[in-house]
C-alpha positions, 0 to 999 in steps of 0.5 A, spaced: 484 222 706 479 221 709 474 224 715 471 222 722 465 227 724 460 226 730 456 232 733 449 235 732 445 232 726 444 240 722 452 240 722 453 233 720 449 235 714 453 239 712 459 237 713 456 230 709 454 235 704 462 239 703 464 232 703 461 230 698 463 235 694 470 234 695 469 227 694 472 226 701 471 218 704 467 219 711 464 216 717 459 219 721 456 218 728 450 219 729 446 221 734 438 219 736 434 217 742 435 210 744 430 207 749 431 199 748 438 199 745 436 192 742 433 194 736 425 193 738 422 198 740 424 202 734 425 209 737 431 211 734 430 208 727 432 213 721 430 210 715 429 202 716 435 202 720 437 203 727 442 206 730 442 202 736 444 195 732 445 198 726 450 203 728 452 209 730 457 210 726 455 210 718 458 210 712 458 216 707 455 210 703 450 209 707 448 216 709 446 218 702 441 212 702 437 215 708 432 221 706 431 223 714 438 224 715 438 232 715 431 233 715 427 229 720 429 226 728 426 223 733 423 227 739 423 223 746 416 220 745 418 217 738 414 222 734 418 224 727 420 232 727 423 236 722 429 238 723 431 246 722 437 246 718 439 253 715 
């Protein structure tokens, strides 16, 4: 088996999360604000990468190395935002 997700990032967490626990292999699609969509300007970065170049799609590997999935985004301007998830 293995799983395909894409959608908002509060239930792209959780379903990572479900996932995990079933050790489920997964890809994710994730969604942030692009401006330059050539990796310069940084706005759509989360964790060192950027979704422009380095993305969109990411591996459950690579999901677990970033600590902003699931709690922080981007708001139109660049500045980071906690991200409510219940």
């Amino acid at each position: 088996s293995y799983a395909y997700a894409c959608g908002p990032e509060a239930m792209l967490f959780n379903l990572h999360k479900l996932l995990l626990n079933y050790n489920i292999p997964h890809q994710m699609l994730i969604e942030r604000y692009v401006k330059c969509a050539i990796g310069i300007c940084g706005s759509c970065a989360i964790n060192g990468l950027r979704v422009c170049r380095d993305g969109p799609v990411f591996t459950d590997k690579v999901l677990r190395t970033l600590r902003d999935f699931g709690f922080y985004r981007r708001s139109p301007s660049g500045t980071r935002e906690a991200l409510l998830i219940s």
